[in-house]
N, C-alpha and C positions, 0 to 999 in steps of 0.2 A: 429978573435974572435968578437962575440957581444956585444955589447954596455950592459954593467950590470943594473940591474934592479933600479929603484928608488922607483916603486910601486909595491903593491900587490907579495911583495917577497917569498910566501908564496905558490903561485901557480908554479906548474909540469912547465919543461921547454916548449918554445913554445904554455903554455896557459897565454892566455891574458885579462881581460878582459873589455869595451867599458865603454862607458859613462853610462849607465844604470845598467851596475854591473852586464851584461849578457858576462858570459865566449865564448871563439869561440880556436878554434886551428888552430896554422898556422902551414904546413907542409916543413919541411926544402926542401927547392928547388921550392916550389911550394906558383903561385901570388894570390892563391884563400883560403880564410880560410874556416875551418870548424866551422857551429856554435856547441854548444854543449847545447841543450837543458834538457840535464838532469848532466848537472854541470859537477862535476869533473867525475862521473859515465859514462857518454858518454867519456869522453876522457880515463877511463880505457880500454873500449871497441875497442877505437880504437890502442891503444898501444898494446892492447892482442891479435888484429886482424894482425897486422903487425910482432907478431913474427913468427916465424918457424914452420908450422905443423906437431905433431908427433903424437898427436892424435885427436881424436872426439871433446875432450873438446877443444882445440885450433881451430880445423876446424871452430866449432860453433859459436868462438869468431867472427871469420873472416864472416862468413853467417849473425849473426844477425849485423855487420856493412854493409855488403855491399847489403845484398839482403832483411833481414826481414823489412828491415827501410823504403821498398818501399812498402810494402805490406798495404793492410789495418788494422788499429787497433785492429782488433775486432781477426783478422787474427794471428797478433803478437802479444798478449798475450794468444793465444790458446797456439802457437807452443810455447811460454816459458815456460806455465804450461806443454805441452808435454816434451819438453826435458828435464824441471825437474824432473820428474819421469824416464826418460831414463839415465842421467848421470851418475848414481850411477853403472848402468851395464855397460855402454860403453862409456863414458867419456875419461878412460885412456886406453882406445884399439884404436890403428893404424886403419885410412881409412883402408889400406888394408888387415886388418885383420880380418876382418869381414865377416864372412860367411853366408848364407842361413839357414844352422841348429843351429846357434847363434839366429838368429831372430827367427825362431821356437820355441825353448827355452825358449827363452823373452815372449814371445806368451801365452804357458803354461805354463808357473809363474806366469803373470797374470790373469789367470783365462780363457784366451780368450774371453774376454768382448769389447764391445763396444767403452770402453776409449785405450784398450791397442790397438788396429784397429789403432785409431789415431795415439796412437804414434810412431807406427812402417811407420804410413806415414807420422810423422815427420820425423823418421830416415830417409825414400828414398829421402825423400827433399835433407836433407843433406848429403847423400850417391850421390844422382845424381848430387851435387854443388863440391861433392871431382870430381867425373868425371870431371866437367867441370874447373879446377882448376887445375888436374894433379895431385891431391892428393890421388888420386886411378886409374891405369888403365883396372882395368879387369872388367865387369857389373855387374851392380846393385842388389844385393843379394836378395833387396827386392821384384823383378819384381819373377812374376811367382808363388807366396806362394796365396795359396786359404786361405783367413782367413773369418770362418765364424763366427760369434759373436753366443756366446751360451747366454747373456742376452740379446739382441737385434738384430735388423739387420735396414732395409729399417723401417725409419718411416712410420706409416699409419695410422696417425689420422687426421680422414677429419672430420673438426667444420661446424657443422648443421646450417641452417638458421635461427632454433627457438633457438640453442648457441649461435649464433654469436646479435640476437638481443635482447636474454636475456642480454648478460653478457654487450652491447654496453650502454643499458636503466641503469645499473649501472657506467658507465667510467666517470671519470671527465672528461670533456669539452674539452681538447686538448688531452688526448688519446683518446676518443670517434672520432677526425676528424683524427687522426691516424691511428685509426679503420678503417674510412670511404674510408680512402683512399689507405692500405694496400689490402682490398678486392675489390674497383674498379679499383686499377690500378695493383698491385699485385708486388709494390714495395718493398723493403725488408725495416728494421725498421730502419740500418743505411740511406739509401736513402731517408728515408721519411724526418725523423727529421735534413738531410740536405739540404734540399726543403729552397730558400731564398725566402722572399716578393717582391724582386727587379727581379726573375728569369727570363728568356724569357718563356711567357704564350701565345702568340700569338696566334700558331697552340696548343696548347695542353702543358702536363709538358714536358718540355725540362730538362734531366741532364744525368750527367756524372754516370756511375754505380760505384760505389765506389770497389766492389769487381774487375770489370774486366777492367776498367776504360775507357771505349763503353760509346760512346754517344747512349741516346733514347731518341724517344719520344711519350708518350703515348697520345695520339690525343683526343680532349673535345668528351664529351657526355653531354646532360643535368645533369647527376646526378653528374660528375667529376665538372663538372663548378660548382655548383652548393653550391659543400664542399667544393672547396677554397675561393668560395667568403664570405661565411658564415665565412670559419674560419678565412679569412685576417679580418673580420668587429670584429674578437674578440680583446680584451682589454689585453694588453698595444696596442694601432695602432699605435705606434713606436718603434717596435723590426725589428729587423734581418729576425729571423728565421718564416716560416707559423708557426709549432708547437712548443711552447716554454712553458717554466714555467711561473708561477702566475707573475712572478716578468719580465718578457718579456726574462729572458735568453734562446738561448739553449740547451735544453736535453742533456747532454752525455747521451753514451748507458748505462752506467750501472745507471743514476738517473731515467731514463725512463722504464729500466727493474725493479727497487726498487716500482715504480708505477703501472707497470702491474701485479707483484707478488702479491701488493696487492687488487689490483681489481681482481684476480683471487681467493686469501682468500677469500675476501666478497663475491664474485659468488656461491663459494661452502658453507660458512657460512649460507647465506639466503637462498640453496638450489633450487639455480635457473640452476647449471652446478652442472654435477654430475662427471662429468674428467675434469682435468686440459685441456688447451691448450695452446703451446707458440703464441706469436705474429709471428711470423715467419710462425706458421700452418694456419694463414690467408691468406700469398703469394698463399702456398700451394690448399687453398680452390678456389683464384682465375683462378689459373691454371687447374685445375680439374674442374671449371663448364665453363671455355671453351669450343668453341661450337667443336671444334677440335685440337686433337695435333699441328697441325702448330700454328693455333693461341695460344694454350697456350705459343710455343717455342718463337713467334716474342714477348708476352709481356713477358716471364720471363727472355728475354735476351741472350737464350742460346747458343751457337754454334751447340753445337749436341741436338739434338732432343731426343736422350737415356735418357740424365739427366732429363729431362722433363718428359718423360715416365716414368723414375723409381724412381723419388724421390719426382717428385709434383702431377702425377694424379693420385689420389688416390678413387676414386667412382671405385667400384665392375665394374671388365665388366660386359656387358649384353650380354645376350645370350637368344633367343625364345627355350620353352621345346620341346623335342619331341613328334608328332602326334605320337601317334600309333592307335590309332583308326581312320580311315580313312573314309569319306563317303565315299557308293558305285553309 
C-alpha cells in the first residue's frame, strides 16, 4: 500500500503535482509520468481512454489521448468541433455497428454540405483507428461513399495581383511580411508565424512543416532575402518570433486570424476587394503561378502531385481556339 498523502489531498489518485503547481500523472507500474497540460481535464481523458470500448464515445476518448494529441493544433480542434456534431448520432453505437447506409444517412440529414464532408472524415479517422485497435474487424464503412458537397466542393478562388497588392497597401506591418512571404514562398500561415529569428537561414528558410512534419527548404531569391531582412530590422529587435505582435509576442493562429479578418473588413469597406479571401488562398495563388506542376509540388510540400493539382492550381487551363478558316 502507498504512502498516504500529506499534500494536495484533493487531487484524483496518481496525480501529483511539482513545484510549480503544474499537475503530471504517474501510471501505476510505469517510471515515466504523464504531464497534464490542461489540469484535471487531461487526466479525465486519459482515465476515459483506459476504459473498455463499447462504443464510439469511448473509442474517441482513447483517439484524442493517444493519436489527436500528436496532430497539429489547428488539426485537433477541427476534428473536436467535427465529432461534436457527430456524437449525438453515433456516440453510443458500437465500432462495429456501424454501417455504410448509417453514414449515408448522416449525409442527408445534414444537408450534404461541406462541413458534414468533414465530419464523416472525422468518423473514418476514427473508424480506421477501431481497425487498428481491434475495436472493429470488418472495413471501413466510410471507404467507397461518393460524397459530393451540394454547397461547395474544390475551392477556387485564385487572389489577383492588383488583390493581393491592394489589400497588402492596407495590412499592418507584420501581416503585410506574412503577406510577403505566404506568396513567395507559399508557406502555410501556421509555418509562417512559426518562422524563429534564431532559425537556420544559411541556404534559404529551413523548417519543419508543421502539418506533415517534413523538413524544407525554400532556397533565397533576392525578393525572399530581402522580406526577412526588412522584417528581422522591425521593432521589438528582441523577440523570438520573425512575425509577432506590437508587443514582440507570437501570433497564435486564431490572434492573427482576428487580424486578417479585420484587414479583410477594411479591404471590402474602402472598396479596394470586392471578395473576401483567406490567407491560406495566398499558399494557393503561389502554387498556381508556378512555372509548372512539379515545381508547385516540391514548394507546397506534397507527396502526391494530385493534391496540388486539385486543390491549389487554380488558373483556367489554357487551350489555343480552333482554326477553322485555314489559309490555302
Amino acid at each position: 500500500m502507498g504512502r498516504r498523502r500529506t499534500k494536495n489531498k484533493h487531487l484524483p489518485p496518481r496525480v501529483y503535482a511539482d513545484r510549480n503547481g503544474t499537475l503530471f500523472y504517474w501510471p501505476k507500474g510505469s517510471r515515466n509520468r504523464i504531464p497534464l497540460p490542461e489540469g484535471l481535464r487531461s487526466w479525465a481523458k486519459i482515465v476515459e481512454a483506459s476504459e473498455p470500448v463499447f462504443t464510439l464515445a469511448g473509442l474517441w476518448a482513447r483517439y484524442d489521448v493517444e493519436v489527436l494529441t500528436n496532430l497539429a493544433p489547428k488539426t485537433q480542434r477541427n476534428r473536436r468541433q467535427e465529432w461534436g456534431a457527430l456524437k449525438d448520432a453515433f456516440g453510443a453505437v458500437a465500432p462495429t455497428d456501424v454501417e455504410s447506409h448509417h453514414i449515408w444517412s448522416y449525409w442527408r440529414a445534414r444537408g450534404e454540405s461541406e462541413g458534414a464532408k468533414h465530419e464523416i472524415r472525422c468518423l473514418s479517422a476514427l473508424l480506421t483507428y477501431a481497425l487498428q485497435t481491434g475495436a472493429r474487424t470488418t472495413p471501413n464503412p466510410c471507404f467507397g461513399l461518393r460524397l459530393t458537397s451540394k454547397t461547395g466542393g474544390v475551392r477556387n478562388r485564385y487572389v489577383t495581383d492588383a488583390e493581393f497588392l491592394a489589400v497588402r497597401e492596407l495590412a499592418p506591418t507584420m501581416v503585410g511580411y506574412a503577406m510577403d512571404l505566404a506568396l513567395l514562398t507559399g508557406m502555410s500561415q501556421i509555418d509562417i508565424l512559426s518562422l524563429e529569428l534564431r532559425q537556420d537561414l544559411a541556404s534559404g528558410i529551413l523548417f519543419d512543416r508543421r502539418k506533415t512534419g517534413k523538413v524544407q527548404l525554400i532556397e533565397w531569391n533576392d525578393e525572399l532575402r530581402m522580406t526577412v531582412e526588412v522584417a528581422q530590422r522591425e521593432t521589438p529587435r528582441v523577440r523570438r518570433s520573425l512575425i509577432c505582435s506590437r508587443s514582440g509576442k507570437p501570433y497564435t493562429s486564431q490572434g492573427f486570424q482576428v487580424a486578417w479578418q479585420r484587414l479583410m473588413a477594411k479591404a471590402l469597406d474602402t472598396g479596394v476587394l470586392a471578395e473576401r479571401f483567406t490567407f491560406h488562398d495566398l499558399r494557393a495563388k503561389n502554387l498556381s503561378d508556378a512555372t509548372s506542376l512539379e515545381e508547385a509540388q516540391k514548394r507546397g510540400g506534397h507527396a502526391d502531385s494530385k493534391v496540388t493539382e486539385r486543390h491549389y492550381r487554380r488558373l483556367p487551363m489554357r487551350a489555343p481556339a480552333l482554326k477553322i478558316l485555314r489559309k490555302t
